[in-house]
N, C-alpha and C positions, 0 to 999 in steps of 0.2 A: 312102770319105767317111762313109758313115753308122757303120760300125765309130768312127772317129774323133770323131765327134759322140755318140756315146753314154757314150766312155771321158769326152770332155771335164764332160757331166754330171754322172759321178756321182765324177769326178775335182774339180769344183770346190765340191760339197758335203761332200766330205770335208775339203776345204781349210778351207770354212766352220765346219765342224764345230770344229777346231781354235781357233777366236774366241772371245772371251767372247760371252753371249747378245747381252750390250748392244749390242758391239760389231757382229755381224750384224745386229741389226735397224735400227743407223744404217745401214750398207751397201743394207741392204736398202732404205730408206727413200729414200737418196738414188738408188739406180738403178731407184726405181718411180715417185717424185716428176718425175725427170727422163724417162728412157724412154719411160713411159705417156705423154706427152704430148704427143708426137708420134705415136702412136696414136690414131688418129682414129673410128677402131670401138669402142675402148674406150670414150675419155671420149664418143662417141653412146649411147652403149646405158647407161653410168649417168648421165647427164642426162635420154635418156628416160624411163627406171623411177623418178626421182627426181621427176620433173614428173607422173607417172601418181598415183605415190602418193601426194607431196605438194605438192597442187596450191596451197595456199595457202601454200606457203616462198616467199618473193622469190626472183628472180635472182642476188641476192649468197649467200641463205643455202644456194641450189643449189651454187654454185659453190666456198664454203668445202667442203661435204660431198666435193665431187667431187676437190679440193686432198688432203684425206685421205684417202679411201678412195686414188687413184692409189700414196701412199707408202704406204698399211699392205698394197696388195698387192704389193710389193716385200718389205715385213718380212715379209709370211706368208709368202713363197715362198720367202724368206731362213731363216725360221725349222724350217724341215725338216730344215736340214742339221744340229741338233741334235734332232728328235723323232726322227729316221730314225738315228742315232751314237751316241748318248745311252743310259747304264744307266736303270734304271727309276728306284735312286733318287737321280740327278744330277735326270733330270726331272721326279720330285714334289717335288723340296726349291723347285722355281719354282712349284708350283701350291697358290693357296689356297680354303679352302671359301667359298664366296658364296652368295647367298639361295638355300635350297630343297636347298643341298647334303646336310644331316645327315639328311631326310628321305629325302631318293636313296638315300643308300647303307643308308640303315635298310631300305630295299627291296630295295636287292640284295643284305643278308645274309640277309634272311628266306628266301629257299630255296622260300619257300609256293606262289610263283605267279611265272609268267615275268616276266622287267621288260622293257620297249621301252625304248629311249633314241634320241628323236627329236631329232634333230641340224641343225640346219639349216646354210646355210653363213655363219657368222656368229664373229665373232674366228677364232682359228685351230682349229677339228674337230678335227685331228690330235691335239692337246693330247686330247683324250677319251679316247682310245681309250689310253693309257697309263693316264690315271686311275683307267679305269675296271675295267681289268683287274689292278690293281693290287689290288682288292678280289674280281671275279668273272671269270673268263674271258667272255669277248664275243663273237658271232658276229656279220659283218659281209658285207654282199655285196663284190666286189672284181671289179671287170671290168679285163684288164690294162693293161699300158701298150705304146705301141706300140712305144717304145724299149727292146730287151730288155733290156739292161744294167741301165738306172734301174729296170724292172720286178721283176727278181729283189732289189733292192739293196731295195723299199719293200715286196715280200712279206716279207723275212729279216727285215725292222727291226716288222712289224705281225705276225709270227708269235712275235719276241722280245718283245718285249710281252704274249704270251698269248691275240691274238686267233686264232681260228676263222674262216677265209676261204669264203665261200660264192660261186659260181657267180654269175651274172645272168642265170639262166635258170630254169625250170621246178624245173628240180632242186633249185637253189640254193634256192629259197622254200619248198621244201617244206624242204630242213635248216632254214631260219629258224623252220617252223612245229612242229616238231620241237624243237629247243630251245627253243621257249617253251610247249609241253607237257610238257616235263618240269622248267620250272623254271627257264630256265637266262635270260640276257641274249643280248638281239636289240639290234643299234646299224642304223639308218636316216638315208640323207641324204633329206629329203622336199621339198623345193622345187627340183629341176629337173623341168622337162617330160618326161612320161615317155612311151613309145611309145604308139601311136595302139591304142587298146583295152584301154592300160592306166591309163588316166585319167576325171576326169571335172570340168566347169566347177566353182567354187566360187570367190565371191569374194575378192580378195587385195586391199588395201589398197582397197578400193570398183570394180576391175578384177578381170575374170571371169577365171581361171586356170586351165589345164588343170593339172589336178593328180591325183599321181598317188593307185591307192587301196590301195595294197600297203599300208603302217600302220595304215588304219583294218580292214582286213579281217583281218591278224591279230587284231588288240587286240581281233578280236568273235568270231573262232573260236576263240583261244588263254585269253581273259577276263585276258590278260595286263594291270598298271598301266603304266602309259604316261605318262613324262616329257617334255619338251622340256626342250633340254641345249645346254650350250654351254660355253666358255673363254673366257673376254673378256681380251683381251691388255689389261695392266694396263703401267703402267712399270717393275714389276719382274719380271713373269712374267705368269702365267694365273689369273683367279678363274674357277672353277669353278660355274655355277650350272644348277639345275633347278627346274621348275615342274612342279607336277600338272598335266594336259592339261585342258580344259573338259570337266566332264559328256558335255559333247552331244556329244566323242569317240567318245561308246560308244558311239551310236545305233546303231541298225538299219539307218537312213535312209543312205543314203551322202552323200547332197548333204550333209546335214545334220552327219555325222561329220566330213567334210573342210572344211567351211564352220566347226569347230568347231577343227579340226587350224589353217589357215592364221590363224584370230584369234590363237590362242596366237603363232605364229611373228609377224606384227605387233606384240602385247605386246612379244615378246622385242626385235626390232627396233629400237625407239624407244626401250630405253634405251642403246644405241649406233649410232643410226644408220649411223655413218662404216665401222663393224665391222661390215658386213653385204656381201654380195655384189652388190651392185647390178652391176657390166660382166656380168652373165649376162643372158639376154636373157629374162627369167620368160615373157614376153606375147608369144612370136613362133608360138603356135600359137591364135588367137583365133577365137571361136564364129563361128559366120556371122551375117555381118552387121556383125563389126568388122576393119577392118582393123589390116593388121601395125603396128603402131606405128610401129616403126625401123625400115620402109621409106621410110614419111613423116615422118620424122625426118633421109633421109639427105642430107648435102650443106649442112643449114643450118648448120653449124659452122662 
């Protein structure tokens, strides 16, 4: 059974693969649109994070957000089956430079000093990591998957690209801290919760967020520049953009560096809301004295 469930995966993104873009990401749209919505843990956990954050949207303009995100997480998921198939340059002829992009890569030719590229989960990530390597090789953490078949199928597809797969452990961070001592590009997802002693509070949209402090700790031992990055799925492909990080990044202070790391990812947020990962549950490890959100959230839907 699971031999069969594994082959059916990477047997039905090859299929996809075969589609024009366009074409998948209606597919995709229409089986996230419909799908997701009878998921009822989904659309709770992005209604909660949407009311946490933005407390002063009405109920309608909630529930437009929540209408789209459901279909663009069908298109993202749909959308692999060409980042994962795909030569490098089938995939940059769909990706264009957007704010803060010429700046980026002026950085990651200079060679001078290591570059971070802080990645949140925001349009489709995946999209980066060809971008980026497309100019510099990239080193990435990578914990497997647990379906082996689709696992080797997204190592082959992220190693043909030219990234550099690192661990998600001890070891792994030190190859990160390694490559950005000598120069080289670190790629980071920084807004999931990260294991208990490897995080610390700092506010997210006006809510206290464990968060983790693996980017701000290199960016202070490596003195590497540090972006926030993303691909904002456009109707004809991916813009491409990056922002310098806030100053107070760099601090010393960690509250102060990650309270500096998560403003940036809210800037970035609010100009595409709907393109943002909200069904992740950010707030389900809260400081004491706050309870879980979407526990008391569960059941009102």
């Amino acid at each position: 059974m699971a031999d069969s469930s594994r082959s059916y995966t990477t047997t039905l993104l090859t299929g996809l693969s075969r589609l024009p873009l366009g074409v998948v990401r209606w597919l995709g749209r229409q089986v996230g649109g419909n799908a997701a919505r009878l998921d009822r843990r989904t659309k709770e956990a992005i209604l909660v994070n949407l009311s946490i954050c933005f407390p002063y949207y009405t109920e309608q303009q909630k529930r437009a957000i929540l209408r789209k995100r459901l279909e663009l997480i069908g298109q993202t998921a749909a959308e692999m089956s060409h980042f994962w198939t795909k030569d490098s340059a089938t995939l940059l002829s769909r990706c264009v430079d957007g704010p803060g992009a010429a700046e980026f890569k002026q950085a990651l030719l200079a060679e001078e000093h290591g570059v971070l590229a802080i990645a949140p989960h925001m349009g489709n990530w995946e999209s980066l990591n060809n971008y980026i390597c497309s100019v510099r090789p990239m080193t990435v953490m990578y914990r497997p998957q647990k379906n082996e078949a689709l696992d080797a199928f997204i190592l082959k597809a992220r190693e043909r690209s030219g990234a550099e797969l690192a661990p998600t452990n001890r070891r792994g961070v030190m190859q990160l801290m390694k490559t950005l001592n000598t120069g080289g590009v670190v790629g980071i997802l920084p807004d999931q919760v990260p294991q208990k002693g490897s995080g610390e509070y700092a506010p997210f949209f006006g809510r206290p967020a464990y968060t983790m402090t693996l980017a701000s700790q290199l960016a202070n031992k490596t003195k590497a520049k540090a972006f926030i990055v993303a691909g904002i799925q456009t109707p004809t492909g991916f813009e491409m953009v990056a922002y310098p990080v806030d100053a107070d990044f760099y601090s010393d202070d960690i509250k102060t560096s990650l309270t500096a790391l998560n403003r940036g990812i809210e800037q970035l947020v609010l100009t595409h809301p709907e393109q943002y990962q909200w069904e992740y549950k950010r707030f389900k490890t809260p400081p004491e004295g706050l309870k879980n959100p979407y526990n008391e959230y569960r059941g009102k839907e």
